[in-house]
C-alpha positions in Angstrom: 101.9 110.3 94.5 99.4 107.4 96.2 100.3 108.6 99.5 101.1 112.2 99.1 99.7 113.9 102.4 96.7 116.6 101.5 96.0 117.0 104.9 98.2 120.0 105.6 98.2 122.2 108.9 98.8 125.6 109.2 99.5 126.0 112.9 101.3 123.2 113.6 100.1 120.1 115.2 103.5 120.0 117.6 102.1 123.8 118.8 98.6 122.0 119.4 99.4 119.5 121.4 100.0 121.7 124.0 96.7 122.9 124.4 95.3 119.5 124.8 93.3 118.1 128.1 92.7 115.0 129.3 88.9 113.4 128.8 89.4 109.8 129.8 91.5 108.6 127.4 91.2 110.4 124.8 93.2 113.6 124.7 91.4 116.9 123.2 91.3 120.4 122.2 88.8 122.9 123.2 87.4 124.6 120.0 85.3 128.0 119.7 84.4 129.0 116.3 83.6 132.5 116.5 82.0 132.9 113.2 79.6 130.2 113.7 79.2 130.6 117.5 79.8 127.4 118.9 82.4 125.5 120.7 83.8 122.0 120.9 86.5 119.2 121.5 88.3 117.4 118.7 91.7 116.7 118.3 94.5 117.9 116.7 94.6 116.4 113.4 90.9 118.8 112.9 92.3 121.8 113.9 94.6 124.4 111.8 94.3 122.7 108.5 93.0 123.2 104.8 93.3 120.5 102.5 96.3 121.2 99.8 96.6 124.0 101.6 101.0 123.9 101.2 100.6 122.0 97.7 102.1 123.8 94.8 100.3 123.2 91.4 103.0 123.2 88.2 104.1 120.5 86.0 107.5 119.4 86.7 108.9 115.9 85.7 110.3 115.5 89.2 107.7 116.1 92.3 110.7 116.8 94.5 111.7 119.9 92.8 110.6 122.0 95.3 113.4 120.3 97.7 115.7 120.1 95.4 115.9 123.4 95.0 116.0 124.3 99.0 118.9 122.2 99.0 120.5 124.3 96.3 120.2 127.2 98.1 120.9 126.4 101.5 124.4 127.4 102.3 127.1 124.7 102.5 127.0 124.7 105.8 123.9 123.2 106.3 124.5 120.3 103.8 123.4 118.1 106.4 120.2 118.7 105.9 120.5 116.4 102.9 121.1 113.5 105.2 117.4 114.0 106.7 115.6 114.4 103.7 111.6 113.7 103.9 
């Protein structure tokens, strides 16, 4: 699990990117945080995301299982799915 991604958004960052401006060359999001009353620019990879935030904490002996079984369950109709595994 070296490379296992933690980083996991809630609102994805597809959605976000469509909220970006231009500033130069760098392209941002606006950000107000209402709680703390300030704004700012960042981008999208700061934005609608908690650490872990999707991970699932069991012990399994394969860390796939969670796929595995969407596969399973998916009707055979969508067995293609299979073909674009992660």
């Amino acid at each position: 699990m070296g490379n296992t991604s933690r980083h996991h958004h809630f609102i994805p960052r597809f959605y976000l990117k469509g909220f970006l401006f231009e500033a130069e060359e760098n392209p941002r999001l606006a950000v107000i945080d209402l709680k703390k009353k300030k704004q700012f620019q960042t981008n999208t990879r700061n934005v609608g995301a908690i650490r872990d935030f999707n991970r699932v904490d069991v012990e399994v002996t394969c860390p796939r299982i969670m796929y595995q079984l969407l596969l399973e369950s998916c009707p055979s109709h969508l067995s293609c799915i299979a073909v674009a595994e992660p």
